[in-house]
C-alpha positions as CSV (number, residue, x, y, z in Angstrom):
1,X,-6.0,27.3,87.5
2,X,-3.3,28.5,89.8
3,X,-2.9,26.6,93.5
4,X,0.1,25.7,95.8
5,X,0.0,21.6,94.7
6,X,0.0,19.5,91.7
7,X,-1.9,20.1,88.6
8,X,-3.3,17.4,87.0
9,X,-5.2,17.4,83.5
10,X,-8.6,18.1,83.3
11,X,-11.0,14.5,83.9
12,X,-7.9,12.6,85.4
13,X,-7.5,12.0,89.2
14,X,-4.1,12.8,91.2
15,X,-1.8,10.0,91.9
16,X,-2.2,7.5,94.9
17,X,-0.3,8.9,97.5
18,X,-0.1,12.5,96.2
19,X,-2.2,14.2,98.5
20,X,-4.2,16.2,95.9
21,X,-7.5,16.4,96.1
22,X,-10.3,15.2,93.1
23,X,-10.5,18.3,90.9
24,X,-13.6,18.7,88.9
25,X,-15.3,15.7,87.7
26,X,-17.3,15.5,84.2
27,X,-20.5,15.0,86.2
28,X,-20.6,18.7,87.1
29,X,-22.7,21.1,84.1
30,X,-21.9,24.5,83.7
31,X,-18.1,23.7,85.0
32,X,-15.3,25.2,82.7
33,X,-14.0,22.1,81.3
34,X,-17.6,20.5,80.4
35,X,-18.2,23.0,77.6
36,X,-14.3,22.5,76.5
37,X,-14.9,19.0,76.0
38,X,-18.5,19.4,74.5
39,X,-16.8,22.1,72.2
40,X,-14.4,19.8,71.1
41,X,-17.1,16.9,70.4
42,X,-18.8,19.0,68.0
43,X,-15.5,20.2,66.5
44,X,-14.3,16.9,66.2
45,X,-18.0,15.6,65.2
46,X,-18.0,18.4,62.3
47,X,-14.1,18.2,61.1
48,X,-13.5,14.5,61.3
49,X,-16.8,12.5,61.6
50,X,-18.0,12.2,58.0
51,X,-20.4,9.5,58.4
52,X,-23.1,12.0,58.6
53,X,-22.0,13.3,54.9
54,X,-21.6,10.3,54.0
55,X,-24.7,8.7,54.4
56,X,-26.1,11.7,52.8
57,X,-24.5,11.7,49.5
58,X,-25.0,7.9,49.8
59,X,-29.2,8.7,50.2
60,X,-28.5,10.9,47.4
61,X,-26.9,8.5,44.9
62,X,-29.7,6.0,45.8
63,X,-32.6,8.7,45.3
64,X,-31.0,9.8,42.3
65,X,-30.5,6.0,40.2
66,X,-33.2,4.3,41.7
67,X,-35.9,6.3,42.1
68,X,-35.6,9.3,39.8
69,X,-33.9,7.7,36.7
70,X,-36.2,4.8,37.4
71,X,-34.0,2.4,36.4
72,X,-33.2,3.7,33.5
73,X,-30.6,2.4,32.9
74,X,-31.0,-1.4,33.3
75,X,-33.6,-0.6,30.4
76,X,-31.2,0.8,28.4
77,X,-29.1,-2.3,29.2
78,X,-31.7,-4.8,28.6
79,X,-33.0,-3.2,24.9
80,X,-28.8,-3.4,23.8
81,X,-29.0,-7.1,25.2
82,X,-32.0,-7.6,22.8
83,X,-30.9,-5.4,20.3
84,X,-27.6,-7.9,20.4
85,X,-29.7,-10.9,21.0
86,X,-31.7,-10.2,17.4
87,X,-28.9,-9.0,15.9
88,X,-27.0,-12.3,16.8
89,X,-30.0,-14.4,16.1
90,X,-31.0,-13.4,13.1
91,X,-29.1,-10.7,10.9
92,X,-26.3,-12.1,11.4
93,X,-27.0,-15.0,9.4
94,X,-29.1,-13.2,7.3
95,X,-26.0,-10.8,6.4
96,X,-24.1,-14.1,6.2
97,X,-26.2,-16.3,3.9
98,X,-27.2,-12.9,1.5
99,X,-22.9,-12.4,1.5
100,X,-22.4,-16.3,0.5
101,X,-24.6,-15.9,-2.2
102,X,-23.2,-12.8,-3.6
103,X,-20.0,-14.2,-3.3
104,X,-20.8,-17.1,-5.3
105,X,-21.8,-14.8,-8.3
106,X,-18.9,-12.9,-8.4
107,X,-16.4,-15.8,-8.1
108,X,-18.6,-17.3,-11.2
109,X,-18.4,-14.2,-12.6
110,X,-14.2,-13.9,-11.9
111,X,-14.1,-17.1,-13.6
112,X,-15.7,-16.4,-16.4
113,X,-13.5,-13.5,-17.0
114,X,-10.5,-15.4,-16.0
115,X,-11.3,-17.8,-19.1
116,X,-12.2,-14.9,-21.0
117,X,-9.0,-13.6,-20.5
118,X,-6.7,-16.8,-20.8
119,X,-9.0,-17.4,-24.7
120,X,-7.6,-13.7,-25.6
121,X,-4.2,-14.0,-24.4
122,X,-4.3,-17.7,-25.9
123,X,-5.9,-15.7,-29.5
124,X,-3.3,-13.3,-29.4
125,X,-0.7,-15.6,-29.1
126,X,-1.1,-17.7,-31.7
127,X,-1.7,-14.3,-33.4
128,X,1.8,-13.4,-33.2
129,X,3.2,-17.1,-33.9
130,X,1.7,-16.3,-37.0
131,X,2.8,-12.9,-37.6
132,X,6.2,-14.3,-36.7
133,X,6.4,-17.3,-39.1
134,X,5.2,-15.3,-41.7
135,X,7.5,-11.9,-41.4
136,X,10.4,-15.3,-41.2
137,X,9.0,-16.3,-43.9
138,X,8.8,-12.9,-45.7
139,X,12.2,-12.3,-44.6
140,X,13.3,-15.7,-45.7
141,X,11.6,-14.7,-49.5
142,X,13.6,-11.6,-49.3
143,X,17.4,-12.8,-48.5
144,X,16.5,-15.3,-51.7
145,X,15.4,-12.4,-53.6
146,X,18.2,-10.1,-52.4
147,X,21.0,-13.3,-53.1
148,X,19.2,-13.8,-56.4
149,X,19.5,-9.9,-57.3
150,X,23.1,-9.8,-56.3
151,X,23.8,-12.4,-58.7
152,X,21.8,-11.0,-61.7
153,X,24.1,-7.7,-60.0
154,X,27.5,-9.4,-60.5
155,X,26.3,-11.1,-64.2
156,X,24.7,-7.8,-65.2
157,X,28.2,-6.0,-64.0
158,X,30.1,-8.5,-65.9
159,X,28.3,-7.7,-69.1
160,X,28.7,-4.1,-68.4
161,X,33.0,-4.5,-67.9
162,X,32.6,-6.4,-71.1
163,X,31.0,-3.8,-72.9
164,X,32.9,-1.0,-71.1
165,X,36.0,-2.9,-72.4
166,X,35.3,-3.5,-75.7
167,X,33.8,0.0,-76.1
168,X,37.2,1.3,-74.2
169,X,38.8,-0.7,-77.4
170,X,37.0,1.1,-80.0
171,X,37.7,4.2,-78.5
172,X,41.5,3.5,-78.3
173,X,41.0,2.5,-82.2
174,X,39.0,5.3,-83.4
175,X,41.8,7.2,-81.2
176,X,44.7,5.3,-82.8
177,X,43.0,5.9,-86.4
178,X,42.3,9.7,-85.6
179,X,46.0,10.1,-84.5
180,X,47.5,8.4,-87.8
181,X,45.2,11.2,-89.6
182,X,46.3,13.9,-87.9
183,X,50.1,12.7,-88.4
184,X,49.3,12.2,-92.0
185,X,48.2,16.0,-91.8
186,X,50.8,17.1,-90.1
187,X,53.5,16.5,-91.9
188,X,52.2,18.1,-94.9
């Protein structure tokens, strides 16, 4: 657009007072700027206008959970809340009442073991008590025995000195005797 006055943009009148004239108006088909502006509805309708994608892919989700998978899911949903239901309702206490009672057999059980246990340690202690009193005992009969065959020791060592003494005494007489011999020999 090339002219001697004022250009103004495409749709938009000239200013009061300006002297232009009315350039072409949107009413006019076929015109130059028409199929600008139509072009850039359909760009703009096809680059920034997602309501027409999104209302597909909304149609689609629908189409797809509703109707195809039948709702599928909320049966899936409702046999868990059942399953839980039954579960809650009855095995639950079942499980609870079978686990008292098996419970109260073992604990008898423990307990019977537990006194089990307390009569063998209480067996085995008076087990040692008497092992005890009677190795004191023994050992009590032994220091006697060893005190009493000390003594007979020290009486029996006595009469041995005495008899090493007095045979010592012989000895130095038979000695004594032998050596008056020999002098009587020798001085022959």
């Amino acid at each position: 657009m090339s002219g001697g006055g004022t250009e103004t943009p495409v749709g938009c009148e000239a200013a009061p007072g300006g002297g232009g004239k009315k350039r072409d108006s949107l009413g006019t088909t076929g015109s130059p700027a028409h199929l600008i502006i139509k072009d850039l509805g359909e760009i703009h309708s096809r680059l920034l206008d997602h309501r027409p994608v999104i209302q597909g892919e909304t149609r689609y989700f629908v189409k797809e959970f509703e109707e195809k998978r039948g709702l599928r899911e909320m049966r899936v949903l409702e046999n868990l809340k059942n399953m839980i239901h039954e579960t809650n309702e009855h095995t639950l206490p079942t499980c609870g009442e079978t686990m008292r009672e098996s419970l109260d057999q073992v604990l008898q059980r423990l307990q019977a073991a537990t006194d089990s246990v307390c009569r063998l340690q209480q067996r085995e202690q008076e087990r040692k008590k008497i092992h005890n009193d009677h190795l004191l005992a023994s050992e009590k009969q032994q220091i006697i025995q060893w005190e009493e065959f000390m003594k007979g020791q020290h009486s029996k060592q006595a009469a041995v000195d005495e008899e090493h003494r007095r045979a010592v005494g012989r000895l130095r007489e038979q000695y004594t005797e032998m050596e008056k011999d020999l002098a009587k020999f020798s001085t022959f």
